[in-house]
Every structure is written in C-alpha cells, then in structure tokens.
KEZA-471776 format. One record per residue (C-alpha): residue in one letter; x, y, z. Coordinates in steps of 0.25 Angstrom, whole numbers, plus 5000, padded with zeros to 4 digits. Each point is the difference from the previous one (the first is absolute). Layout:
// residues N
aXYZ...
***
This chain:
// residues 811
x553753245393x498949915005x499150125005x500150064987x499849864994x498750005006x499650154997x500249954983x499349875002x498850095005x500150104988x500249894991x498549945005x499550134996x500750004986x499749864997x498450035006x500050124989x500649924989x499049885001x498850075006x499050084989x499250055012x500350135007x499449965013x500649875002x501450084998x499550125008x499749905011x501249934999x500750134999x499450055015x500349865006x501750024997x499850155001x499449975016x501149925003x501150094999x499250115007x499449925011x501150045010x500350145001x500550125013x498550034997x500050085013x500450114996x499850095012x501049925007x501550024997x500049834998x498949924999x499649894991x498849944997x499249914988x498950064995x499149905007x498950065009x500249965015x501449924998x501550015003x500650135004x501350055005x500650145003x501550055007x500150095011x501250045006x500750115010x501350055004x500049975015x501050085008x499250095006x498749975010x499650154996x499949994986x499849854996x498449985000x500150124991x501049934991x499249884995x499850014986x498949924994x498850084993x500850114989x499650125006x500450154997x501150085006x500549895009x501550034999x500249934986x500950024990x499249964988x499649864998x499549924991x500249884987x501550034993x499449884990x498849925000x499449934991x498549955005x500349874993x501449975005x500150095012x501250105002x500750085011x499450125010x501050095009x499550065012x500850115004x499550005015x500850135005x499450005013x500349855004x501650034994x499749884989x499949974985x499049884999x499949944988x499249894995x500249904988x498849944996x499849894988x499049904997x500649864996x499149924991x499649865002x498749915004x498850064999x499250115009x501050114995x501349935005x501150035010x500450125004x501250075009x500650145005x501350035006x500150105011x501050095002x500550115010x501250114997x500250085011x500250174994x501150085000x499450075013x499749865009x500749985012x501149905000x499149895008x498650014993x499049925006x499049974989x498849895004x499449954988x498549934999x499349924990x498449955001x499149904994x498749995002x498949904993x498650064999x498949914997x499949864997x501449955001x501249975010x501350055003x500849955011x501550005005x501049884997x500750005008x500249945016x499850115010x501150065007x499950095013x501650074996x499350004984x500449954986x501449964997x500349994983x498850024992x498450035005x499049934991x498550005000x499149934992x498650014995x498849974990x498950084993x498949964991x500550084988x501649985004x500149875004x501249945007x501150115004x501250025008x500750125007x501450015002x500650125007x501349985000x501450035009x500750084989x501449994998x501249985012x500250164997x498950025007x500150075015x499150005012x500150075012x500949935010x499549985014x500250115009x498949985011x499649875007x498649984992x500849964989x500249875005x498749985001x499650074985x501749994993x499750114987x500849894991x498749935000x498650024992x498850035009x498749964994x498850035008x498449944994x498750065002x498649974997x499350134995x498650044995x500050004985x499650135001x501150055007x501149924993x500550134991x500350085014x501449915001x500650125006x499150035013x499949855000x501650005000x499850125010x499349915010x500849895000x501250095002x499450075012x499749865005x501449975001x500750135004x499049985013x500349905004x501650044998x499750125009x499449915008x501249915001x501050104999x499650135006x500250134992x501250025007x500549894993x499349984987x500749934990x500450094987x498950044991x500549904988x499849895010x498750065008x499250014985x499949874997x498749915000x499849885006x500649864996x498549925000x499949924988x498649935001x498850004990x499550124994x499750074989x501150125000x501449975003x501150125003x501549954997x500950105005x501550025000x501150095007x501250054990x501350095004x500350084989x499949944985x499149884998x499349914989x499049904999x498949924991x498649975002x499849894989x498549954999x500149864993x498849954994x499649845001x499649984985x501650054996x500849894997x501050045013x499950105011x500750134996x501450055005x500850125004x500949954987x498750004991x499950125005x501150064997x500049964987x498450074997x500650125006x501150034989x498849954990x499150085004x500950134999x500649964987x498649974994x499550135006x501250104993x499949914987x498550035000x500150165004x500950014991x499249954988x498850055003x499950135009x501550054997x500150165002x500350084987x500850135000x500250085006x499849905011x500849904996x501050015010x500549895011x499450095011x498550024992x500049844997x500249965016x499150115002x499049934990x500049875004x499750025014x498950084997x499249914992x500549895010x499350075011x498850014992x500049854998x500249995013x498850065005x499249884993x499249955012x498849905002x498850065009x498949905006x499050065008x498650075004x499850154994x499150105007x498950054990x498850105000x499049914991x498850105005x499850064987x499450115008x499350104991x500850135004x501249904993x499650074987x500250135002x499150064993x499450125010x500950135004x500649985012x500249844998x501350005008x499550025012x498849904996x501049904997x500850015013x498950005007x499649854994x501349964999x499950025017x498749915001x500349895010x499949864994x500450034984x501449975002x500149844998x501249904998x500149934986x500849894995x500849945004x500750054986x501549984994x500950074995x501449994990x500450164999x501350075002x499750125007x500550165001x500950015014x500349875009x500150095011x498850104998x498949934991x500449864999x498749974995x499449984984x499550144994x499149994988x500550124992x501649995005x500049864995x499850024983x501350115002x500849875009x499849904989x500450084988x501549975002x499649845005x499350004986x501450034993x500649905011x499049895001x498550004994x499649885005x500250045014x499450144997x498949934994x499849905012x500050135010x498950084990x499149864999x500150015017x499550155000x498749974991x499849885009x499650095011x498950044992x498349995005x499049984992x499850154996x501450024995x500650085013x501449985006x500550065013x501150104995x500649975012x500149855004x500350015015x499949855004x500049935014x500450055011x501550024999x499550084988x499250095009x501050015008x500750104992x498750094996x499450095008x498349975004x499550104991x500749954988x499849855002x498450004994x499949994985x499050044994x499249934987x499550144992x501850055001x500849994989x501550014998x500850034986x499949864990x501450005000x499949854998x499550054985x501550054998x500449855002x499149944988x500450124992x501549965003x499549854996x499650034987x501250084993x500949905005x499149894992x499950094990x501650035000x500449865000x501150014990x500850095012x499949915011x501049995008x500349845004x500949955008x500949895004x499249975014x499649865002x498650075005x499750094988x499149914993x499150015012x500350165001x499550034986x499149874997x499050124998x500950074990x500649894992x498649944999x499050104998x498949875000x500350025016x500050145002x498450014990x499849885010x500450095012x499250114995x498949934995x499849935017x500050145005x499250074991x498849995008x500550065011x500650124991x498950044995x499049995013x501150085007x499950104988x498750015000x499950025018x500850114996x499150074989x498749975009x500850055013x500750134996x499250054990x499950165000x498950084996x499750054987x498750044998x499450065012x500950114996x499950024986x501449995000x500350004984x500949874996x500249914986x499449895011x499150015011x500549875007x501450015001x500450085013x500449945013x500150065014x500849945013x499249935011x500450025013x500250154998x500350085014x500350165000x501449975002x500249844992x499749924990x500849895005x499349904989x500950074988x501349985006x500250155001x499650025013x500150175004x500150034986x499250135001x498649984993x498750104997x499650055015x498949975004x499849854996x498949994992x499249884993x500150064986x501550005000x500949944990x501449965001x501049994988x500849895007x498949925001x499650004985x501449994995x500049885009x498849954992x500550024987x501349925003x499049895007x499250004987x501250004991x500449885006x498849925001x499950034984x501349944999x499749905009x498849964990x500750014988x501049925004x499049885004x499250014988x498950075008x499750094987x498650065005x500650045014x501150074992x499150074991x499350035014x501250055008x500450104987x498850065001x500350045015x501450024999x499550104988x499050085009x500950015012x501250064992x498950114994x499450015014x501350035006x500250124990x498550045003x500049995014x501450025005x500950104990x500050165006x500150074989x500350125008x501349915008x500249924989x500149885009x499049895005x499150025012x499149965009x498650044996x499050045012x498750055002x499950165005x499050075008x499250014985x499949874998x501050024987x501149905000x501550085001x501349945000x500850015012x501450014995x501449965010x501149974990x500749875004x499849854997x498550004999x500250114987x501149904991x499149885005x499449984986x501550004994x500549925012x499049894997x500250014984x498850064996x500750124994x500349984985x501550054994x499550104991x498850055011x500050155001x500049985016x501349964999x500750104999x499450075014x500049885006x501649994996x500350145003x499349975015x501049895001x501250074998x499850125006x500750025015x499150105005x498849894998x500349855002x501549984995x501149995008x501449955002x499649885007x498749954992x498650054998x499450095012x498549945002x499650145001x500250114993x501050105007x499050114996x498849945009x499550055012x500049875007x501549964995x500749955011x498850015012x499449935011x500449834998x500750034988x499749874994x499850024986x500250155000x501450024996x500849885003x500849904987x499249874998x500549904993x498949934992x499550124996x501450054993x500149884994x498650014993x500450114996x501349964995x499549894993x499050094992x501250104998x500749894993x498849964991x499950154996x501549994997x500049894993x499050044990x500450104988x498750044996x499950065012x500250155000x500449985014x501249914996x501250065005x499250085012x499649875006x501549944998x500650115007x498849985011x500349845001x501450025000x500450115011x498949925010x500449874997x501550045005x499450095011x499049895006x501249894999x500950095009x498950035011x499749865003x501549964997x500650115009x499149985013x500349854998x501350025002x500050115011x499049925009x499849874996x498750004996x498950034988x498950095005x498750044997x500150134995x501150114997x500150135005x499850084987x500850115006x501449915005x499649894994x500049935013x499249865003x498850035009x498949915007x500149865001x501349944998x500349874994x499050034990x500549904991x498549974991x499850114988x501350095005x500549874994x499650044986x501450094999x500549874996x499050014988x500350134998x501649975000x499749894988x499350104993x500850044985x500850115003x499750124990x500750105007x501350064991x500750105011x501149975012x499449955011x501250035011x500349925013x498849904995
***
C-alpha cells in the first residue's frame, strides 16, 4: 500500500498544482516533471526479448540471455537475446503491461524446451524515477527432457559518465546467496543491483565431472569487462568471447576426450574486477525463478523480492481494472477468449515503447537532381545518391517511440507511428503526447523528419546499407496529424470521458481534464506544425500549370519524392502499381488526401489555440484540396480516383489501378455523406471480385493486372491501418442519416469489422503471433511476424460500436 501511497501523493502535487496555479505552463511543467518520473524506467529495448533502460542518453542498461545447454551441437545456436524471426518461438511477448507500472511477457522459446516469463514492475520512491525489479522465471514445455539444463545470463553495463561495479568479494568457485553490483550516474544518482538466489525450489546441475569442483553450478559466476563505449550493445559476441575463453582453456585442461558436459563447459569466467559490463550467469535444472531488483539510493530502503511480489499482483490488477474500463471489447467480441486476445495485443503494443540515442546517416547534399523535375530523374537521383562523400553522420539524436516489429523493424517510423498511438490515446494521452512531442523534436530547421529514424549502431545493425541514408527532400504520410485530430474531439467530448480509479490518472488525462494544458501543449508545438506543414507544401508540390491541367485551384496537387519505376517508398505504399514511366508531372491521389487530413488538422489546431487568421488560412487550403482532388483525381470513366500523369502528348490522363490509392480521399475523410462519389466508392468496397474479401480489404483490386505479382507488397495482401481507415469512415457514413448511403455503409462497416477481428484473432491463436499483413485469399499472416505496431489497432477496431444485427457463428 506504500508504493501506491507514493503513486497518489504524486497525482495529488498535480491536482493541487492545478487547483492553485492560474498559469498553464507552470502546470504544464509541473505536469512533464511527475509525468517523467513514472516513465524514466522502462524494457525500452525492445529489440531484445528483456532489456531495461532509463530514457537517459549513455547511462544504465541491462538485457537476459539464456540457452538450453545439453547439447555441444546446438547450444551457440540456442542463445536468445536479440527478438529475431523464425527462431523456433512459439509466440512471445507482453500478456499485461502497462508503460507506467510494468506487467508481464511470456516467451514461448520452442526450440530451448522452455517458457520464460518475466514480471516487470516499477516501485516508486525517491527521486530519478525510483526503484524498480523483475522476476525471472523458466517452466520447462511439455516436450523438455526430463533433466533440462537451462543457463541463464543477465548484463549491466554503464555507458558514459558513471560507475558500476560488483559488491561483492571475489570468489574463484563464484557467488554463494545473492550477486550485487553498485554504481552512479549523473542523471541516476546512487543505485544498487540485486540479482538474487531465488527460491530453495530452485535446481542446479549436480556435479558429474571433476571441474565441478573447481566451477560447483549451485554457485553464481560473475565475470567483469571493460568494453569500448561503442561496443557496449554487442553483449552477446562480448559474452561469446568470454565463453570461448573459458571453454579453451577447459579443453585444454581436460582434453576432448574428456570434456566436461556442455551445461558445465558454457559458462564464463569467475573475474569480478573493475569494468564497465558485468555478466551474472546462472545454471538451472528444470524449473527455476529469480529477481533482478534495481534499488534506487534516494528511496527510503532498498527494494525486496517481498516488495516485489506485492507490485506484481498491483500491477496486474491495476492493468485488468484499467482494460476493462477503457479499451474493453464490444459484441460480438465480448468473449473471455477475445478479452485475453485483446489485452495482449495492446500490451505488446506498449511494449514496443523504446528509447533510442544515437548518430543517423543522412544525405544533406540538397543535390539538384533531388527535385525531380527532368524526365528520367530516377536514374539522375541514383546517380547523386551514389556520389562519394554525401552520406554524413548527424546527431547524436533521441528517441521515445514504440515501433512496428521487435524482431524485424525495431526502430521509429514516421508514418507507422500516428496509427500506434490511436489506441495509447484511448489508454494514455499524456504518454501519447510525450512520444508525439519526441518525433517533432527531430525536426531541422526547414521543417523535415527522417521517416525512418535508424539511430546508432545497434540500430544499423538491423538495416541493410542501402536503406540506412535518409534523405532531407523524402517525405512519409503525416500520420502524426491523426494524433491531434484525436486530441481535439476528446477535448471536445469532454462530457464522455471515461475516468478511472488509477492513482495515475490525473497525470494520464491532466490534458483532457484541463483543457488549459492540452491549448498549452498545442500552443509549444505549434511552430513546428506548421513549418513541417509547410516543408511539405514546398517539397511535394505537383504540377499544375505546365500542363494546363483544368482544376478549381492551380496550387493544390502534390507528387511523391523519391519516385523509382518500381517504388515510391516515401508514401508508405511501396510497389503499389503507379503511372509507368515515372514522370515529373505526375500526381498522386494519396498524397493529396494526405494533405487535406494535414490541413484539416492544422485548422483545427488553430482554432483551437485561438490562432483565428491561420484558421481562416487553412480553410482556404483545406477548401482547394477537396475540389482539387475531384479535378484532378476522379475518372469518370471508372468512377474511382486516380493517379493523374503526363502521356506522350503532353495531356494529363489518369492512370487508374483500383485499390487503396482510389478510396484514399474517403480513407482520409475528405468525402462528404451525401457526396455522389460515394456511392462507386462503396460499391468498390464491397465487391469481391475488386477489393473485398472475407478476411479484409485486398490492397489491390482482384481485377488488375498487377494483382498478386512480382514483391507482392501492396498488391493484393490485408493491411490493417488501411481497413481501419476505412472502417472508421464506414462508421461515420453509418452513423449519419442524411446520408443516402446509410444503411450501405452499415452493412460495409458491419461484415468488416467482424471479418478483420477474426483474421488477426484466428492467426493469433494458430501461431502465436500478429503479422504484418494477411493473405487475402486464406486469411493467413504473412511477412514479418510479431508485428505487434498498427496490426495492433484490431484492438481499436474490437472497441468499435457494433451495428452489425445478424448471427455471427463460432465468433
């Protein structure tokens, strides 16, 4: 009760700030100061399967890695550490967390025989975001051998100014009872770590060859290095080394004849000396527990596994309470199986937050063939892009992001991350807010961010060369835009907010419950809205005039940068099919339907902080591009939206491949209820032999010639951040009974919500993991596995009203 004691003395500082305070931005301030504090500590590594950190540049980070050691064949092949694909799991990931409290992750690790789990829970107290502990378990599967030999690794390493050193004395035969280490850092302050014995359940391997007398497995080893700062976030080849080290010299010792077993052979060497990354490594039999507990020197007392136990039945009953209240499933998904279902999902969206620190490659050349203005550019802009010297480091830069997949793209992406945060926003909008607030941070001075923020090394680790250079003229979909939007109606639907009975909540919604803060918050980043709006308008811009193209506004069009025969990478959409060959005067309908959400939402923006000229301002774009999109985009011959390009006359012609890119004016909410494209745009929906089908919406029509060819990206497969634009602007259509539409649009939202729900649900449960995209014929997950960023927004979708009326069988 003293944790949560502590938790209520922090929200009432706010509340009684809020009460006595007639200044927004001393609140505001005070606000970010308790908000910080309970999100200092996090497992903000998200490409390991464990690994905790404070978002502190160059400070304290840990990570686990572990092995099942019975074999010399297959154990190097057996250490987990990095999430990586298709590595004989059994789906992984958070069944509960909460970023503020913590929660619990189950590792299903197949191949090593063994379910890990770990129980991780901030406990508050002191200052520099307070204590915090984990609790390791291992469960052998079904399938393990009776005597499973499991070795178990945690690391800490202090980058930077700081220290971090091992309590206690040194032992050649290694640690009885509990391994400490100590240390400092300028933005931590005192610390202690505690890796504990675990409880007398606990089995090691007993001895069975005469090293054991010299190494006895009932023991902890702990072996200290001193590594290069750069190097620090290779633990694993680090750990590699240290091991090879001492199988050598066992070998040597021993001969091969007579090595000792593999579970005694793979261990590391018992040196505790000064360094600055420390591996404490232990030797189970069978089932296993133990806790990591990181004690902070301001808290009153060092934490304990008793404490521990304690946060950890908090943490979970906070975390059911709070699903329940806010982000509870509605029928037909209101079923026990659907709620555990839900709840991980999100979890493992949450715990994807990570913090990144570190240097980005970028092209700042501003080469001329950048523009793309001539025939031909592509090949221009590859050949400047290959130009020795234009690749250069910048930063170094931080991060606070969640990310699509731990395994395959555990990295911030601009466009991916609006569609993460609109479920945060219905859990938390203060942390929502403090991840957008980190994005425009990234900013430079002409208004550009990297849509693709690959930081560091061990970022570039997972990117292939080519990929790693960001260029300053690419764009990526404003998705961010969604966010404010999402702001604004919930200040505008005050009366329906949801509060609950979480000792945090005053710092969760401070922005909702007072409105001062959340004009405050808009009011701080403004600025930097409006010169990203603007890059974008001077950087995207298509032409109008050269062509004599006939439209209500001669500015409003916008074309893709970046643009190869085969990609536009920049919009998100990758192989969708466009106008071949490329060509300057080229217009694309997602890009201007990106605009006018962009533009709708700045007006928003500016009529929410009293910013009445820039309104007035914004109207008149918003105005233009909806007209223009009619102008430009609408085929009345295929009564859709096109691409618009430039043929072998100089006339502008659409280029028409029914998919995404021809509902992305009604995607983006630019289509009016009673507009007389709706009905076509509707009748493209629905019908199966164009882009419906029993598993969500196709990306491309099953009628175009490309369907289903060459990468196959975005050619045929299920995406869920699309379906659930479209969702969303089905249910405003069938929400609104001028609409001639009504009941088309209900049926629409209906049959795809419940069809889009059982995809993501039924692969879930068949393979343990959410995917990037469906099969639209099987309904199958394809691509990257544990793709837990806007696949996510199921859980969205699952809280959506249900207006369906029929049966809805084994659902």
């Amino acid at each position: 009760m003293i944790r949560l004691q502590c938790f209520s003395a922090s929200a009432l500082a706010l509340f009684l700030l809020l009460s006595s305070f007639g200044k927004a931005k001393d609140a505001f301030a005070e606000n970010a100061k308790l908000s910080n504090e309970s999100l200092l500590w996090g497992p903000y590594r998200p490409n390991l399967y464990f690994g905790v950190r404070p978002r502190i540049p160059k400070s304290l980070t840990t990570g686990l890695l572990w092995a099942r050691v019975d074999s010399f064949e297959t154990v190097q092949n057996n250490f987990r550490h990095t999430c990586e694909q298709h590595e004989g799991m059994h789906g992984y990931g958070w069944d509960e967390y909460d970023v503020r409290y913590g929660g619990r992750q189950t590792i299903h690790d197949a191949g090593n025989s063994i379910d890990i789990t770990t129980e991780f829970v901030k406990i508050p107290g002191g200052q520099h975001g307070g204590s915090w502990g984990v609790r390791i378990k291992g469960t052998p599967r079904e399938d393990a051998p009776e005597r499973l030999m499991t070795t178990m690794i945690f690391y800490a390493a202090m980058d930077g100014f700081g220290s971090l050193g091992v309590k206690n004395k040194a032992d050649e035969l290694g640690i009885e009872g509990s391994v400490t280490l100590e240390g400092s850092g300028d933005e931590l302050g005192g610390f202690m770590l505690e890796v504990t014995e675990g409880p007398e359940s606990n089995r090691h391997p007993p001895p069975s060859h005469e090293s054991y007398a010299a190494k006895p497995l009932d023991r902890t080893m702990v072996a200290s290095l001193q590594a290069p700062s750069e190097q620090l976030w290779q633990a694993k080849p680090l750990l590699f080394t240290n091991l090879k080290k001492e199988i050598d010299a066992m070998v040597a010792k021993y001969g091969a004849e007579n090595a000792p077993p593999p579970w005694q052979t793979f261990t590391i060497t018992n040196d505790i000396q000064e360094g600055n990354l420390h591996f404490v490594q232990k030797v189970f039999e069978g089932e296993f527990e133990f806790d990591i507990l990181y004690s902070s020197a301001s808290a009153e007392a060092p934490i304990s596994s008793n404490d521990l136990t304690n946060a950890i039945k908090t943490s979970v009953k906070s975390f059911s309470d709070r699903f329940s209240k806010l982000l509870a499933p509605k029928a037909p998904f209101d079923k026990s199986k659907y709620q555990t279902f839900a709840r991980s999902m999100f979890s493992n969206l949450l715990g994807g937050i990570g913090y990144f620190y570190g240097d980005a490659v970028v092209d700042k050349s501003y080469a001329p063939e950048y523009e793309e203005e001539n025939e031909g550019f592509w090949e221009e802009t590859a050949e400047a892009r290959g130009r020795s010297g234009v690749h250069k480091l910048e930063g170094p830069l931080e991060l606070y992001t969640s990310i699509p997949s731990r395994p395959f793209f555990p990295r911030g992406f601009l466009w991916d991350e609006g569609f993460h945060l609109l479920p945060v926003a219905d859990w938390d909008m203060d942390l929502t807010l403090e991840i957008v607030r980190s994005w425009f941070s990234l900013m430079d001075e002409d208004g550009w961010i990297g849509r693709e923020q690959i930081l560091g090394p061990e970022a570039r680790s997972k990117v292939p060369v080519e990929f790693q250079v960001q260029y300053p003229h690419y764009a990526n979909p404003p998705t961010l835009f969604l966010v404010f939007e999402a702001l604004i109606e919930k200040l505008d639907d005050k009366p329906a907010y949801k509060s609950t009975s979480d000792p945090l909540e005053s710092i969760r919604s401070a922005h909702l419950q007072h409105p001062e803060l959340a004009i405050s918050y808009l009011k701080d980043l403004y600025p930097l809205l409006k010169r990203h709006y603007f890059w974008f308008r001077k950087t995207q811009w298509g032409d109008i005039k050269s062509y004599d193209r006939v439209a209500f506004s001669q500015k409003e069009a916008y074309r893709w940068r970046g643009r190869t025969p085969k990609h536009i990478l920049t919009s998100g959409l990758d192989d969708y099919p466009r106008p071949q060959p490329p060509h300057p005067g080229e217009l694309h309908t997602d890009l201007i339907s990106w605009m006018g959400m962009m533009t709708r939402s700045m007006r928003r923006v500016a009529e929410t902080i009293g910013e009445s000229e820039d309104a007035e301002e914004f109207k008149g774009y918003e105005t233009a591009i909806i007209r223009n999109i009619d102008d430009l985009h609408w085929s009345q011959k295929h009564q859709t939206y096109c691409d618009a390009t430039i043929d072998d006359y100089e006339e502008s012609v659409h280029v028409c491949h029914k998919g995404y890119i021809s509902i992305f004016p009604f995607l983006t909410g630019l289509v009016a209820a009673d507009s007389p494209r709706l009905g076509p745009i509707l009748d493209l929906i629905g019908d199966r032999e164009e882009l419906w089908s029993d598993y969500g919406l196709r990306s491309l029509s099953l009628k175009d010639e490309f369907y289903g060819t060459e990468e196959n990206y975005w050619r045929s497969p299920v995406w869920m951040n699309i379906n659930y634009l479209a969702l969303k602007s089905l249910l405003t259509v069938a929400t609104t009974p001028s609409s001639p539409h009504q009941k088309h649009a209900s049926k629409l939202y209906a049959s795809l919500r419940t069809n889009l729900v059982r995809t993501v649900f039924d692969e879930w449960e068949l393979t343990g993991f959410a995917w990037e995209q469906y099969n639209p014929e099987t309904g199958r997950g394809q691509r990257t596995q544990h793709f837990t960023g806007w696949t996510s927004l199921v859980v969205t979708i699952m809280g959506m009203p249900n207006l369906g009326k029929e049966e809805h069988g084994e659902l």
